[in-house]
C-alpha positions in Angstrom: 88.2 70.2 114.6 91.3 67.8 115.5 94.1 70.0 116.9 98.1 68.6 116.0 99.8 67.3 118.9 101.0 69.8 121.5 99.3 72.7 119.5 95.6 74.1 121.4 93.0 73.9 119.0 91.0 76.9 117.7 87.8 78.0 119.1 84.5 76.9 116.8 84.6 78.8 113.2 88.4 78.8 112.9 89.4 82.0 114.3 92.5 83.7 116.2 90.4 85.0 119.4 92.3 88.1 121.2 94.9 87.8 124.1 95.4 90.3 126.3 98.6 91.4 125.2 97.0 92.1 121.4 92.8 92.5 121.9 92.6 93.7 118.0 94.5 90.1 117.0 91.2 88.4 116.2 91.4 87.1 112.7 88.5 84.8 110.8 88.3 83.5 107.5 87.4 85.3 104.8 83.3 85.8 104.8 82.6 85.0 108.1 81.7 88.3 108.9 84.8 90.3 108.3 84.4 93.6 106.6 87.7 94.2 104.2 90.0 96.9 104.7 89.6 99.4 102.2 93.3 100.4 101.1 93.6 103.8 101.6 92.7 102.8 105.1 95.7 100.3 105.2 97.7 102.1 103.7 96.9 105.2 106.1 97.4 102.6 109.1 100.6 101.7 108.1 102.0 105.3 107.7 101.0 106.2 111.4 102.9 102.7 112.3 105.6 104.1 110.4 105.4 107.8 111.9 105.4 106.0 115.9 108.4 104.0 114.5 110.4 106.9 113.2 109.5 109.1 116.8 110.9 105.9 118.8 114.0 106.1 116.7 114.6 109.4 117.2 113.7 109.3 120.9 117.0 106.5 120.8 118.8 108.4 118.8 118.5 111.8 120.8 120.0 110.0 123.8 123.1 110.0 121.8 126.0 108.1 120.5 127.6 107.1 123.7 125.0 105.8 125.0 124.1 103.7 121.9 127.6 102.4 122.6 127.7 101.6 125.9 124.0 100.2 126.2 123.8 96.9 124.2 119.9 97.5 124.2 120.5 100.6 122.1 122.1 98.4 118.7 119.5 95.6 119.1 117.1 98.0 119.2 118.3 99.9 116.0 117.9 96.5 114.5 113.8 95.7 115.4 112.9 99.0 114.5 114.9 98.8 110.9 113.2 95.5 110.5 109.5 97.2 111.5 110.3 100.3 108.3 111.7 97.9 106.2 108.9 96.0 106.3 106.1 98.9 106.3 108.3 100.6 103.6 107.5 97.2 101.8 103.9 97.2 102.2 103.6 100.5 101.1 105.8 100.3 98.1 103.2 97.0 97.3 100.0 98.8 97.9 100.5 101.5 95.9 103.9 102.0 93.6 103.7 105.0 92.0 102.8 106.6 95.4 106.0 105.5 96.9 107.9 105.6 94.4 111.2 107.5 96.2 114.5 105.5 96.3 114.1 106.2 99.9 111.6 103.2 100.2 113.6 100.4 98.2 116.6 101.2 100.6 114.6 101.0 103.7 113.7 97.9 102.2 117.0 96.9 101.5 118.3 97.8 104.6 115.9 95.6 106.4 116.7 92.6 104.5 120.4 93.2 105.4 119.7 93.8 108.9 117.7 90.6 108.9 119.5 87.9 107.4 123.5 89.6 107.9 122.7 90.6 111.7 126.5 88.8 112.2 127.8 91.5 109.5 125.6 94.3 110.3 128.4 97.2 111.2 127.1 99.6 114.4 128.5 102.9 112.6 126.0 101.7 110.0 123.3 101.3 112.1 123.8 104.4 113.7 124.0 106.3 110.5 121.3 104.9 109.1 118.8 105.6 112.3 120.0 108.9 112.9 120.1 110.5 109.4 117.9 107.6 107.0 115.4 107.7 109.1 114.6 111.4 109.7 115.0 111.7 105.7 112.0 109.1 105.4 110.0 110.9 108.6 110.3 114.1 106.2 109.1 112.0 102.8 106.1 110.4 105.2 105.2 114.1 106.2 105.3 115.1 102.4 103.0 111.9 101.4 100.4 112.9 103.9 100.7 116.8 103.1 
C-alpha cells in the first residue's frame, strides 16, 4: 500500500489500529472480521453517551451563572457539549424515528447546527438557557425512553 505524501500509511489489511488516547478506535473494513453492531445496541450506546453528556452539563451548570460568565471555558464548553447532543440527538432520530419522535430532538438538532456553523452569532443568554433548562428537559425524555 503507497501512503500520500506526509500522511503514515496504514498497517497491512487497511485498518485504524488503536492509540492510547482511544484503544476502542480500531476500525477495518467491512468483512474482515468485524461483527456488526446490532441497533438496539447502538442505539443503547448512544443514549448512555447522551446521559454522561447531560450529567457534564449539569455539573457546569450547577457551578452557576457567574461563573459561566467570568470563566471563558464555561461558554466554549456549552458549545462542545451542544455539538456532542445535537449530534447524538441526530443519530437517534436516524436510527429509529418513530422512537424519537419528540420536538425535543429536532431542536437539539437544530441547536447544534446553529451552534456549529453561527458560533460568531451564538448569544451566551442563549447558551445558558438552553444548557440549564433544554437540556435537563431532554435528560427527563432519555429517562422516559429507557423506562
Amino acid at each position: 500500500m503507497r501512503a500520500r505524501p506526509g500522511v503514515a500509511a496504514r498497517p497491512s489489511g487497511g485498518c485504524r489500529v488503536a492509540s492510547l488516547a482511544r484503544p476502542e478506535a480500531r476500525s477495518c473494513r467491512a468483512g474482515r472480521g468485524r461483527r456488526p453492531v446490532r441497533p438496539a445496541a447502538r442505539i443503547d450506546r448512544w443514549l448512555d453517551d447522551l446521559s454522561a453528556t447531560l450529567e457534564t452539563a449539569s455539573t457546569l451548570v450547577a457551578r452557576g451563572r457567574d461563573d459561566f460568565g467570568r470563566d471563558p471555558a464555561i461558554p466554549l464548553a456549552f458549545e462542545a457539549l451542544s455539538n456532542r447532543v445535537g449530534d447524538l440527538a441526530k443519530r437517534l432520530v436516524s436510527a429509529d424515528p418513530s422512537r424519537f419522535s419528540d420536538p425535543l430532538w429536532s431542536q437539539a438538532a437544530r441547536n447544534r447546527d446553529f451552534v456549529v456553523h453561527h458560533y460568531d452569532r451564538v448569544d451566551a443568554d442563549g447558551l445558558w438557557v438552553t444548557v440549564s433548562r433544554s437540556f435537563p428537559e431532554l435528560a427527563r425524555l432519555v429517562e422516559r425512553i429507557r423506562a
